[in-house]
C-alpha positions in Angstrom: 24.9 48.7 -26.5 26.8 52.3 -26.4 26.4 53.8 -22.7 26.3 57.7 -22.5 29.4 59.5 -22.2 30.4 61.4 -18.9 30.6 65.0 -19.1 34.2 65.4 -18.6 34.9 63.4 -22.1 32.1 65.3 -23.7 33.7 69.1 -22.7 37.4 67.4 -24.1 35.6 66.3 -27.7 34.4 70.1 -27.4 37.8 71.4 -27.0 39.2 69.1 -29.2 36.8 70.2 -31.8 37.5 73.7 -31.5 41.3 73.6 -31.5 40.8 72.5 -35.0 41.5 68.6 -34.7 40.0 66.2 -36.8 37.0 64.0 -35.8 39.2 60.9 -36.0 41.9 62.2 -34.1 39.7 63.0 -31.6 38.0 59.4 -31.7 41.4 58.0 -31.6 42.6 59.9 -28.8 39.8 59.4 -26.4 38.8 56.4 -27.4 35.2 56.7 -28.6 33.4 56.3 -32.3 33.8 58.7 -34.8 29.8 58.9 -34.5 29.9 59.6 -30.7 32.1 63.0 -32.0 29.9 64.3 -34.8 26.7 63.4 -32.7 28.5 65.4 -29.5 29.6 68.3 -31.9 26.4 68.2 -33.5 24.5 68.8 -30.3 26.9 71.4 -29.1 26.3 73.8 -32.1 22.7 73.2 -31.8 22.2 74.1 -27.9 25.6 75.3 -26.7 26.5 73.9 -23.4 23.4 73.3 -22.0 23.6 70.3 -25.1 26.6 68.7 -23.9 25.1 66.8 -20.7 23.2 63.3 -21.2 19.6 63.4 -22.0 17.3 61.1 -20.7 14.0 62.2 -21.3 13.3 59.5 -24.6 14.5 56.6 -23.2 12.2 53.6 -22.1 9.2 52.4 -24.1 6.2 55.2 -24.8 3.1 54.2 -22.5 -0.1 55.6 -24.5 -2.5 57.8 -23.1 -5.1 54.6 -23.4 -2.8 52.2 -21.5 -1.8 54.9 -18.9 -5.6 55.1 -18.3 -6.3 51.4 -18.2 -3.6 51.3 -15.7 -5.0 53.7 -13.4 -7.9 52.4 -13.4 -6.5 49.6 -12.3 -4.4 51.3 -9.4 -7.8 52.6 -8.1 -9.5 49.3 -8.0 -7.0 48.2 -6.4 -6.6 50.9 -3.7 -10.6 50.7 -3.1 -10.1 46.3 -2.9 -6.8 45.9 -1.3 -7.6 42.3 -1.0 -8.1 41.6 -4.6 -6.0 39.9 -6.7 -4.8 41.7 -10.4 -6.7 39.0 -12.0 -9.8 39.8 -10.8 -9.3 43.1 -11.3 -8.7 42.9 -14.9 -11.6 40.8 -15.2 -13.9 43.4 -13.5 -12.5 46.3 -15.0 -12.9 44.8 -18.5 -16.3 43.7 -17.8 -17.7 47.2 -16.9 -15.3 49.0 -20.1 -15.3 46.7 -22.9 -13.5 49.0 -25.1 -10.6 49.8 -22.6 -7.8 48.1 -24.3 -6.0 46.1 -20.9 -2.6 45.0 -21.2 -1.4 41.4 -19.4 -2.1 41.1 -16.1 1.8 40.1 -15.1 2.1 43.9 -16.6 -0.2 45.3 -14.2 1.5 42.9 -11.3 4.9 44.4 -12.0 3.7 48.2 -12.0 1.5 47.8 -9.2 4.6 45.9 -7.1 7.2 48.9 -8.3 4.6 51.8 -6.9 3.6 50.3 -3.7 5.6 53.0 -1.9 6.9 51.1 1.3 8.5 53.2 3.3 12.3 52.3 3.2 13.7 50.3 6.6 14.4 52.2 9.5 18.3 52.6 10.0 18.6 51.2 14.4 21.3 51.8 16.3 24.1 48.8 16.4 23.3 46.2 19.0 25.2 45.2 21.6 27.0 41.8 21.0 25.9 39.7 23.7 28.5 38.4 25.6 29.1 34.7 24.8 30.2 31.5 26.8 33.8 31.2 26.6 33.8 27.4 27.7 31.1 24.9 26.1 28.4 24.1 28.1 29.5 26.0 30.7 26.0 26.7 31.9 24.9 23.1 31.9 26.7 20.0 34.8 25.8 16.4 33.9 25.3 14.2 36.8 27.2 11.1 35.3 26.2 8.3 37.3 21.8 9.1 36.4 22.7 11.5 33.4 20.6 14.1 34.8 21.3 17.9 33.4 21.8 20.1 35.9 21.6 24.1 35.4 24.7 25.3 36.7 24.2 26.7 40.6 26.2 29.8 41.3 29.4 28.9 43.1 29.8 26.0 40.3 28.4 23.2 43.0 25.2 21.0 42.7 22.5 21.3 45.0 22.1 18.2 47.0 18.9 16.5 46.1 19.2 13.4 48.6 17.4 15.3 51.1 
């Protein structure tokens, strides 16, 4: 599949164009399809410049007004019964409008997952590496002869527990 061209290419086939070379010169020289030139020239005679950047605005399947309504519906079910499942919602919905045409119910779990609007996460300040034992176990003694674990005392000596 062809992606769109970037502007700068665009203004070149332009220039090209108009310094009188030919449309496989041009295709040759920048290397894009001969179609990519006519259908860039084309759109420049029709609108000028403001033809030359990408257009957007038909791409992506057309939603019909009936589906964007079934789908709203939907949304608004769901807002009023946050703790209902799609399912059930399609069920109800197509219970009270029978002639509503409802798409799949994974359809309606994908658009109503894209649109929750979570607020992104916030960005917090770095944390402070805590600082790490440089020996092993250096907070721990063993007591060899019982093999009792002792927590370290401060001053690196063990408490006398003989009484």
């Amino acid at each position: 599949m062809g992606q769109a061209k970037t502007l700068d290419i665009r203004q070149r086939v332009v220039t090209m164009k108009q310094s009188k070379h030919t449309n496989a010169s041009i295709s040759e020289s920048l290397q894009i399809g001969i179609g990519t030139v006519k259908n860039i020239w084309k759109r420049y005679q029709t609108n000028g410049k403001a033809g030359l950047p990408a257009c957007y605005d038909r791409c992506g399947r057309p939603v019909s007004p009936k589906e964007e309504l079934a789908f709203r519906l939907v949304r608004l079910v769901r807002h009023i019964h946050p703790t209902w499942g799609v399912p059930l919602i399609v069920l109800k919905v197509s219970e009270k409008f029978p002639e509503l045409k409802l798409r799949s119910i994974r359809q309606y779990q994908r658009r109503l997952f894209e649109g929750r609007g979570q607020l992104p996460r916030p960005i917090l300040p770095p944390k402070p590496d805590a600082e790490q034992s440089r020996i092993a176990h250096d907070t721990w003694q063993i007591d060899a002869k019982e093999r009792f674990y002792y927590p370290k005392w401060p001053g690196g000596m063990l408490p006398d527990y003989n009484g």
